[in-house]
C-alpha positions as CSV (number, residue, x, y, z in Angstrom):
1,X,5.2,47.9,-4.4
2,X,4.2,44.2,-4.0
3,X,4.0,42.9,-0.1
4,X,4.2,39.1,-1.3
5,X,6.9,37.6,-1.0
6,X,8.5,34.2,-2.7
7,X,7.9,32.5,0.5
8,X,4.4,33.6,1.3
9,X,3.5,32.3,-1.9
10,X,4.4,28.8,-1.0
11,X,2.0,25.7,-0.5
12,X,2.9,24.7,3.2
13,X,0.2,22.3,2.9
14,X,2.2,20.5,0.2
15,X,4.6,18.3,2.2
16,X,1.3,16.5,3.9
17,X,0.2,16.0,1.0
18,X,3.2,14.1,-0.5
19,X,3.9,12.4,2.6
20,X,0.5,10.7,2.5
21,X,0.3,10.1,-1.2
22,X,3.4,8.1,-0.5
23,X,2.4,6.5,2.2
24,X,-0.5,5.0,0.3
25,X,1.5,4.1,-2.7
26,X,3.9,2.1,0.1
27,X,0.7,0.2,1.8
28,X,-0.4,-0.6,-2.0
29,X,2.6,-2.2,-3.2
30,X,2.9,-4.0,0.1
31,X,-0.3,-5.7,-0.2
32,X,0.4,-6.4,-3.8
33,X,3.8,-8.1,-3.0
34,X,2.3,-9.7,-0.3
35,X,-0.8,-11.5,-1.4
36,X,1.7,-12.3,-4.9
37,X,4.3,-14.0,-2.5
38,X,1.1,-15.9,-0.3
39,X,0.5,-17.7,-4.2
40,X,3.7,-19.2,-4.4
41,X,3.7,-21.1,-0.3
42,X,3.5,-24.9,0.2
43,X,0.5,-26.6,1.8
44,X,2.8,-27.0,4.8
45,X,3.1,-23.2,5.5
46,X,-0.1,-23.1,4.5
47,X,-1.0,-25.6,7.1
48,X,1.5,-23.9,9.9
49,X,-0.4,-21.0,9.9
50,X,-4.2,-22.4,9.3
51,X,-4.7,-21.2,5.6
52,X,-6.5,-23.1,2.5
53,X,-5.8,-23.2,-0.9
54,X,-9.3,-21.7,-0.9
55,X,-8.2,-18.7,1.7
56,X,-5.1,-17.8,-0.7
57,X,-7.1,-17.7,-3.7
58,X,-9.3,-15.1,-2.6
59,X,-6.7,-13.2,-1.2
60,X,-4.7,-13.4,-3.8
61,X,-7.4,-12.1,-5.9
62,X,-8.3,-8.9,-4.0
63,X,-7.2,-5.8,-5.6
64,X,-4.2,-3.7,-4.2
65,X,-6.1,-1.2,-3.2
66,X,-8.8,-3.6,-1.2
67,X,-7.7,-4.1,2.7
């Protein structure tokens, strides 16, 4: 007779796992919504926070995954 049971066989390390997949896929889509909405300010918010046109573009053109 088998000693294994259906909750010995389960992957406890499974719920880290998923908890820090999601939490990347969250910081991704936050820098890609945020660098997205940076494209679209005027040169006054631009110029109320200290930002160029030149700043924003090279944001804007880092990939998601780039911090």
């Amino acid at each position: 007779m088998s000693t294994l049971t259906q909750n010995s066989m389960t992957n406890h390390h499974a719920p880290g796992l998923i908890q820090q997949v999601s939490e990347t896929l969250h910081v991704w889509h936050e820098r890609y919504r945020t660098r997205r909405e940076l494209t679209n300010w005027t040169a006054r918010d631009l110029h109320d926070v200290g930002l160029s046109w030149t700043d924003i573009a090279y944001e804007a053109d880092k990939p998601f995954w780039r911090a």
